[in-house]
C-alpha positions as CSV (number, residue, x, y, z in Angstrom):
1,X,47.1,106.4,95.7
2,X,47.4,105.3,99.5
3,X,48.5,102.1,100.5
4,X,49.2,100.2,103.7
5,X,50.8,96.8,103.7
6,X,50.9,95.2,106.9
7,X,51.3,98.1,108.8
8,X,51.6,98.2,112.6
9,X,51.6,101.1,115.5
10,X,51.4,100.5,119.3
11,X,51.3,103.4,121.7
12,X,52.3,102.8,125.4
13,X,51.8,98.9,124.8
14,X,48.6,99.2,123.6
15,X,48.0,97.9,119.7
16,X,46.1,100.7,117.8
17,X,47.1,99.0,114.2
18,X,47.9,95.4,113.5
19,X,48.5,94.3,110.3
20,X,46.7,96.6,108.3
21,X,46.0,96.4,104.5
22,X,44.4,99.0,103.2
23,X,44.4,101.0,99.9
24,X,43.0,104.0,98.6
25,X,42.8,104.4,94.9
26,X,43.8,107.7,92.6
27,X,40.7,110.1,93.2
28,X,38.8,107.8,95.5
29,X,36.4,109.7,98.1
30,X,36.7,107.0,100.7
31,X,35.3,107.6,104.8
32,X,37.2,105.7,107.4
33,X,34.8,105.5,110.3
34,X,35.3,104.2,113.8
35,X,34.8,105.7,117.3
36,X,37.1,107.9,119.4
37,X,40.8,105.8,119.9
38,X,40.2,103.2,117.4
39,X,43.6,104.9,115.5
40,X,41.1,107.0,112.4
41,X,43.6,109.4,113.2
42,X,46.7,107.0,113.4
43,X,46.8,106.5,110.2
44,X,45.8,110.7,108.7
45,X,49.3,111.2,110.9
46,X,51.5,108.2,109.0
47,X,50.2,109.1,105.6
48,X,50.8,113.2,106.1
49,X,54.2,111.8,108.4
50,X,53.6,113.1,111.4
51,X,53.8,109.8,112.6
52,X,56.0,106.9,111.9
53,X,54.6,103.0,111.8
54,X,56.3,100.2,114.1
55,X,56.5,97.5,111.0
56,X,54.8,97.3,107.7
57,X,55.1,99.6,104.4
58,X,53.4,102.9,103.3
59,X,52.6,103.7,99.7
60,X,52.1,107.1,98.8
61,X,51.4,108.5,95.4
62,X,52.2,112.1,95.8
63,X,54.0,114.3,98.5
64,X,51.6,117.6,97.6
65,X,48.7,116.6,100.4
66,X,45.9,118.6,102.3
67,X,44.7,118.3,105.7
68,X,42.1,119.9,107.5
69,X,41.6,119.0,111.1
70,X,38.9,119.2,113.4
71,X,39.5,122.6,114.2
72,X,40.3,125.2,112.1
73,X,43.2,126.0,113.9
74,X,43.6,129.4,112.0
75,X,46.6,131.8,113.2
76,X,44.7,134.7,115.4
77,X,46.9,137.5,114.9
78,X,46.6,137.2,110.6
79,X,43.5,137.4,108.3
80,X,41.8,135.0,106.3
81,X,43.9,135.9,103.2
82,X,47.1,135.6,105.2
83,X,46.4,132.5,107.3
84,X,45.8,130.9,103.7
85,X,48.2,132.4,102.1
86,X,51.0,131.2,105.2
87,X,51.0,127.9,103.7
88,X,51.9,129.0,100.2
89,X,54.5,131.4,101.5
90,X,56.2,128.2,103.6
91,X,56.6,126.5,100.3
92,X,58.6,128.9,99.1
93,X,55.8,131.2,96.9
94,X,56.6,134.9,96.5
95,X,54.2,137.4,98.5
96,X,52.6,138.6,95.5
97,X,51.7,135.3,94.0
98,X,50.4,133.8,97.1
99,X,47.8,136.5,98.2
100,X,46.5,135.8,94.6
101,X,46.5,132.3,95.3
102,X,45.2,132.6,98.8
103,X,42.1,135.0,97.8
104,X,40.9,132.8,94.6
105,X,40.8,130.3,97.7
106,X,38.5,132.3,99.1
107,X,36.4,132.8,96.6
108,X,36.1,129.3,96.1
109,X,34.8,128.9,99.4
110,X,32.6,132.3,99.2
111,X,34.6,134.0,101.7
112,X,36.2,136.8,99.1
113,X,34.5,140.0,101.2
114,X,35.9,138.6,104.4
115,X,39.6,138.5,103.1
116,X,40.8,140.9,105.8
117,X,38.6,139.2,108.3
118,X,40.7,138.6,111.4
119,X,39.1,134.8,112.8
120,X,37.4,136.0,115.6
121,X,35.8,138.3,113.7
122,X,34.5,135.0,111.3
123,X,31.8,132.4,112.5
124,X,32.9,128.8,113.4
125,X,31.5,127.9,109.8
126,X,33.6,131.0,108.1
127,X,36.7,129.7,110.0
128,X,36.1,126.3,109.0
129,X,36.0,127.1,105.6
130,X,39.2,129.1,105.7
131,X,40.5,126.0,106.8
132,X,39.3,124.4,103.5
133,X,40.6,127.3,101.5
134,X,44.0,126.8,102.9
135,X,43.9,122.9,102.4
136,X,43.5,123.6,98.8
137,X,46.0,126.9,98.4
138,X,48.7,124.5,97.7
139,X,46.2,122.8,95.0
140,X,47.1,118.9,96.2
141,X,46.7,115.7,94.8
142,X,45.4,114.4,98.0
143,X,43.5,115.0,100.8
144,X,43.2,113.9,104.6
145,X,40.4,115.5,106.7
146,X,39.9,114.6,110.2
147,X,36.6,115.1,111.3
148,X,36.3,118.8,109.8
149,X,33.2,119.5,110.6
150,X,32.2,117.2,113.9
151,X,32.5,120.6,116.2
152,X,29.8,122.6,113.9
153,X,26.0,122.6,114.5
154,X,23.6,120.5,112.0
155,X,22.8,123.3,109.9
156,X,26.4,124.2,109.3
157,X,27.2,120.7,108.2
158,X,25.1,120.8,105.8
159,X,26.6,123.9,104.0
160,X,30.3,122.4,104.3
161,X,29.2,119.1,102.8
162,X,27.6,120.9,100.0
163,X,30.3,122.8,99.7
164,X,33.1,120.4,99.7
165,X,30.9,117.9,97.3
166,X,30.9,121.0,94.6
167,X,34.9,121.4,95.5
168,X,35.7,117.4,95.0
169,X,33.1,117.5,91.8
170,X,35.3,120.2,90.4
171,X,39.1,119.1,91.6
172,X,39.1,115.3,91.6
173,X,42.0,114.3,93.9
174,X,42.7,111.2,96.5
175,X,40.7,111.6,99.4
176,X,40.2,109.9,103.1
177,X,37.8,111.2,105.4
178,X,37.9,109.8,109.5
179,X,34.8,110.6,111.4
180,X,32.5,108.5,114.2
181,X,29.7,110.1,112.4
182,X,28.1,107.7,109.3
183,X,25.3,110.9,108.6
184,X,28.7,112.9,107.4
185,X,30.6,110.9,105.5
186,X,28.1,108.9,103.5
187,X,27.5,112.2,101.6
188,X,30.5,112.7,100.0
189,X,32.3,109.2,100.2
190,X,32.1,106.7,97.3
191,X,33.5,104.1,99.3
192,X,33.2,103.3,103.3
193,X,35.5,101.8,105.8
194,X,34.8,101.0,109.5
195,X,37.4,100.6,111.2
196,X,37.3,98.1,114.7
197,X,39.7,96.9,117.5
198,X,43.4,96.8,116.1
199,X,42.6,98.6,112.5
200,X,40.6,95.6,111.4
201,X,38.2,96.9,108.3
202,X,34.9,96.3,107.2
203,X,33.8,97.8,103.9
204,X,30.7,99.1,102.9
205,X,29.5,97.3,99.7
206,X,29.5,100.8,97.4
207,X,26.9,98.5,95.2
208,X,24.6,99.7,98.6
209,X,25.1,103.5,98.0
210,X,22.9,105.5,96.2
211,X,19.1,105.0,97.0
212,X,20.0,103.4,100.3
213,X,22.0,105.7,101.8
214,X,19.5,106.6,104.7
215,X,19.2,102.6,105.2
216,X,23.0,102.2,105.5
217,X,23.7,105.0,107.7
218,X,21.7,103.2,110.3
219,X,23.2,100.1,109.9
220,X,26.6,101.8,110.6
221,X,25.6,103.4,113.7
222,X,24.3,100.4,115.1
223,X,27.7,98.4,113.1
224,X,30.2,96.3,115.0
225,X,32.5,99.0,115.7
226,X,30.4,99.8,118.5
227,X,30.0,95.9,119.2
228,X,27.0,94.9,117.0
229,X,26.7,93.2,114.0
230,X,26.3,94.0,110.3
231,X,24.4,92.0,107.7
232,X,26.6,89.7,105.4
233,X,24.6,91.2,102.4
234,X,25.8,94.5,103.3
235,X,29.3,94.0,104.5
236,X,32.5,92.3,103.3
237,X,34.4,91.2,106.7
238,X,38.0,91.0,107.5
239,X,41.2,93.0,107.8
240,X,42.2,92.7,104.2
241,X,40.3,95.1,102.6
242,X,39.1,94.5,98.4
């Protein structure tokens, strides 16, 4: 579980989060969305600590978490097998154990033939999904992605979305997900944040999900985060989130 309670974090003078409340239940699939500097990835950095807040508290229920950013960010000079198995290796795993580790990470993500790929010898997509196998090598209990897949094109999307909806169906675990891009998330989130000026949230009724998934994607995009307006039926208003 991830909670915020009253959490605040200025940069410069400038408010990015004021009193947020916000909470993320044991193996939720939940989509933060908001456009570029409205602090999506403020709070990936204070959950994974990379970041401390101003004020306020942070609840988190486990220290073993993912994260896989919007690049892959993949060490050039090692191969797939090694750039996921680095991560094991830093947490103290034996060489032995953590190539087996790394390359049943690989399979998982069908990249087993391409173990001793180098990245620039792998596709944006194949690098991305190294990325993934390596955010699971350490096998966490949750999960922060920001914006993993934002840099590939539409086609590509689609296969990592597939392929991380088969991932999260087989290893439940806590999840947020921060993109700008409704059309992303709404396929693997259960439940949907946006996030406006000064962290205040809106959720997305999950009630709404399901058939009408097209129909709420569009009333995201066109959602107050960008300076619109939502439907009361659809949204539940207000900083404090249910």
């Amino acid at each position: 579980m991830i909670r915020f309670t009253g959490v605040n974090k200025s940069f410069h003078g400038r408010s990015v989060l004021e009193d947020l409340h916000f909470c993320v239940e044991r193996n939720e699939v939940v989509a933060l969305l908001g456009r570029s500097g409205s602090g999506k990835s403020t709070i990936l950095r204070i959950i994974s600590g990379l970041t401390c807040p101003d004020s306020g508290t942070l609840m988190v229920g486990s220290s073993k978490i993912g994260y896989i950013f919007q690049e892959p960010r993949l060490i050039p000079w090692k191969t797939a097998l090694d750039n996921v198995g680095f991560v094991l290796k830093a947490n103290g795993c034996d060489k032995k154990k953590a190539r087996e580790i790394a390359a049943n990470c690989l399979e998982e993500v069908a990249l087993k033939e391409y173990a001793l790929f180098y990245p620039q010898q792998l596709s944006g997509g194949m690098q991305q999904r190294v990325a993934v196998a390596r955010a699971f090598a350490t096998d966490p209990e949750i999960l922060l992605m920001d914006e993993p897949f934002s840099s590939l094109d539409p086609g590509l999307k689609d296969e990592m979305h597939s392929l991380m909806k088969r991932i999260l169906s087989e290893r439940p675990l806590t999840v947020l997900y921060v993109s700008h891009n409704p059309e992303e998330v709404i396929r693997i989130a259960n439940k949907i944040y946006m996030l406006g000026p000064e962290g205040k949230l809106k959720e997305v009724s999950a009630k709404l999900l399901g058939d009408h998934k097209k129909a709420i994607s569009r009333t995201i995009e066109f959602s107050s985060w960008y300076g619109g307006s939502v439907a009361p039926s659809s949204l539940s208003s207000g900083n404090h989130v249910q």
